[in-house]
N, C-alpha and C positions, 0 to 999 in steps of 0.2 A: 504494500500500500504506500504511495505517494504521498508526500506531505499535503500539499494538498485537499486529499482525501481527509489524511490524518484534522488534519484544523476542520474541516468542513463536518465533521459524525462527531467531535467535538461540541462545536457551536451548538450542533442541533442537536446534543444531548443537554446543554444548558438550557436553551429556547424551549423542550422538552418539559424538563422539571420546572420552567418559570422562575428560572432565577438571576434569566439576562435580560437586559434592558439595551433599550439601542444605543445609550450610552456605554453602556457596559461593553456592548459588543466591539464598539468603536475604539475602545482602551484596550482592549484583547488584542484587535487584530493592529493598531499600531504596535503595542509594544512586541507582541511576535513578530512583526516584520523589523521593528529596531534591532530584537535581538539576532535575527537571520543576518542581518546588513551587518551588524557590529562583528557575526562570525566568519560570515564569510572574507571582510577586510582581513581580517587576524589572519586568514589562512596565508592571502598573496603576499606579507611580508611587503607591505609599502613602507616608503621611507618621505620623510617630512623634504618639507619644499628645501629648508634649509642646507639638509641633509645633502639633496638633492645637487643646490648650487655649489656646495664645496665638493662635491666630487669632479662636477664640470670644469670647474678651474682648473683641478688637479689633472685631468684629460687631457686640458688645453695646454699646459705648460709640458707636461708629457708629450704631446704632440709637437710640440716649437720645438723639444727639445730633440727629436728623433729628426725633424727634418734637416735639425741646424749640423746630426753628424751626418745624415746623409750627403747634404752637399757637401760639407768637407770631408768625405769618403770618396766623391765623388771628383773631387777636385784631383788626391791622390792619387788616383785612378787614370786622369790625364794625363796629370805630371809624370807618368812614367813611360 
């Protein structure tokens, strides 16, 4: 059985016994979708924007830095 399914024989066993209200219901189903949203983020291992920028710098100076021996590998490589 699907989740889905699973929340849906849920609700209508609450709706059943008369003990949800369409407020009620409307608090259920946010908070199970916050907490589906909140698990599923946790799975993909995001990193903050922060995070994010200081790596990009660190790429870019790595990269100026590989082009900077390749031209002068490349310069070596004439001179002979």
């Amino acid at each position: 059985m699907d989740n889905s399914q699973k929340i849906l024989k849920m609700l209508s066993g609450f709706i059943e016994a008369g003990i949800l209200t369409s407020q009620d219901l409307k608090k259920e189903l946010s908070s199970s979708l916050k907490f589906k949203k909140e698990s599923f983020a946790g799975k993909l291992d995001l990193v903050t924007k922060k995070e994010f920028e200081i790596l990009k710098k660190v790429i870019e100076k790595q990269q100026k830095e590989i082009n900077k021996l390749k031209k002068s590998k490349f310069k070596k490589v004439k001179k002979s």
